[in-house]
C-alpha positions as semicolon CSV with decimal commas, in nm:
position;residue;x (nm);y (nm);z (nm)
1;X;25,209;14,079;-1,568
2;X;25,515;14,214;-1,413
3;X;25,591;14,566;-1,431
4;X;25,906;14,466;-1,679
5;X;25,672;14,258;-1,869
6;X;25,426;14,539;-1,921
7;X;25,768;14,814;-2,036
8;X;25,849;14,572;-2,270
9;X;25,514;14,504;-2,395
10;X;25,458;14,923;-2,461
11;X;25,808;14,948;-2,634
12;X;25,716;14,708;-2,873
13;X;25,399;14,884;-2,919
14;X;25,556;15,208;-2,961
15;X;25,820;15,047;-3,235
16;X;25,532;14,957;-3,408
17;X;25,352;15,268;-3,401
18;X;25,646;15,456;-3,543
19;X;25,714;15,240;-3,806
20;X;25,347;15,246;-3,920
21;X;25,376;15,642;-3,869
22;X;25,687;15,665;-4,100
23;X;25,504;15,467;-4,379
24;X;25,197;15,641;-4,342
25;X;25,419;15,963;-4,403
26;X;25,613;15,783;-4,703
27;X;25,297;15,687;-4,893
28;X;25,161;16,053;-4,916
29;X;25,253;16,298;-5,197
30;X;25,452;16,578;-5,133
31;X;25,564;16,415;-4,768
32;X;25,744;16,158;-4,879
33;X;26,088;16,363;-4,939
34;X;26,075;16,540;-4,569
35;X;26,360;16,486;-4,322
36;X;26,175;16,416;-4,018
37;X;26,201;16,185;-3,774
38;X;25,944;16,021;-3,567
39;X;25,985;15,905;-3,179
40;X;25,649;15,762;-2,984
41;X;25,584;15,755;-2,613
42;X;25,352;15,562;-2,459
43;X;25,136;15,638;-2,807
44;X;25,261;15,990;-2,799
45;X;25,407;16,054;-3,132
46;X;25,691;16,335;-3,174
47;X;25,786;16,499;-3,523
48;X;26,105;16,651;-3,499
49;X;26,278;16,797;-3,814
50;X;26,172;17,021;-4,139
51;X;25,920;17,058;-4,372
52;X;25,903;17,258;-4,733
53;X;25,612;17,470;-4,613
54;X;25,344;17,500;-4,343
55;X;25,099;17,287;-4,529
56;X;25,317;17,000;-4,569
57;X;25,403;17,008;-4,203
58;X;25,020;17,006;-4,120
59;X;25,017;16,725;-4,344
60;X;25,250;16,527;-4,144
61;X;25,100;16,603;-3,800
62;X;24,743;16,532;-3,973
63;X;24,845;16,186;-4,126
64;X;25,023;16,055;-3,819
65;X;24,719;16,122;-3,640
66;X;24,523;15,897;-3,843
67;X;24,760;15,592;-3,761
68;X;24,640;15,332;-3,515
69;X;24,799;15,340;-3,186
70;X;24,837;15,713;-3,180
71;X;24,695;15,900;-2,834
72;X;24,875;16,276;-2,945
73;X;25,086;16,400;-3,183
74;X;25,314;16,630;-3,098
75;X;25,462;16,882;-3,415
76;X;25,790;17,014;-3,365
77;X;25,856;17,029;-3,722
78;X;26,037;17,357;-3,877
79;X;25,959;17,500;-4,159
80;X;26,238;17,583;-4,402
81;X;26,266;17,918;-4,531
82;X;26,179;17,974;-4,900
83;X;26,542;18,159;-5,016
């Protein structure tokens, strides 16, 4: 396989990934009204954006970790302050 072959062959894989992360996230309670977005690397999954509270943003990090396809998960969501 050539070495173009094999890039396109990951970012297909990664496309997939994310879109099986982001419907992982919609089906569960309480996540399903976050604004975060979701990027994957090479099955490195990165959650950028902000959750209600620290739970839910556990939550996220926990159920993307459970999703085929995913080596790491990397949580860079913030959590918005209760005012």
């Amino acid at each position: 396989m050539t070495e173009k072959a094999a890039a396109a062959g990951t970012a297909i894989n990664d496309i997939t990934v994310t879109t099986k992360v982001k419907a992982a996230l919609m089906g569960e309670p309480g996540l399903d009204s976050l604004q975060l977005h979701v990027e994957t690397v090479g099955g490195v999954v990165t959650l950028t954006g902000s959750a209600d509270n620290a739970e839910n943003r556990e939550q996220a990090e926990h159920v993307a970790s459970t999703v085929l396809g995913v080596t790491e998960v990397r949580n860079h969501l913030i959590v918005r302050s209760q005012s």
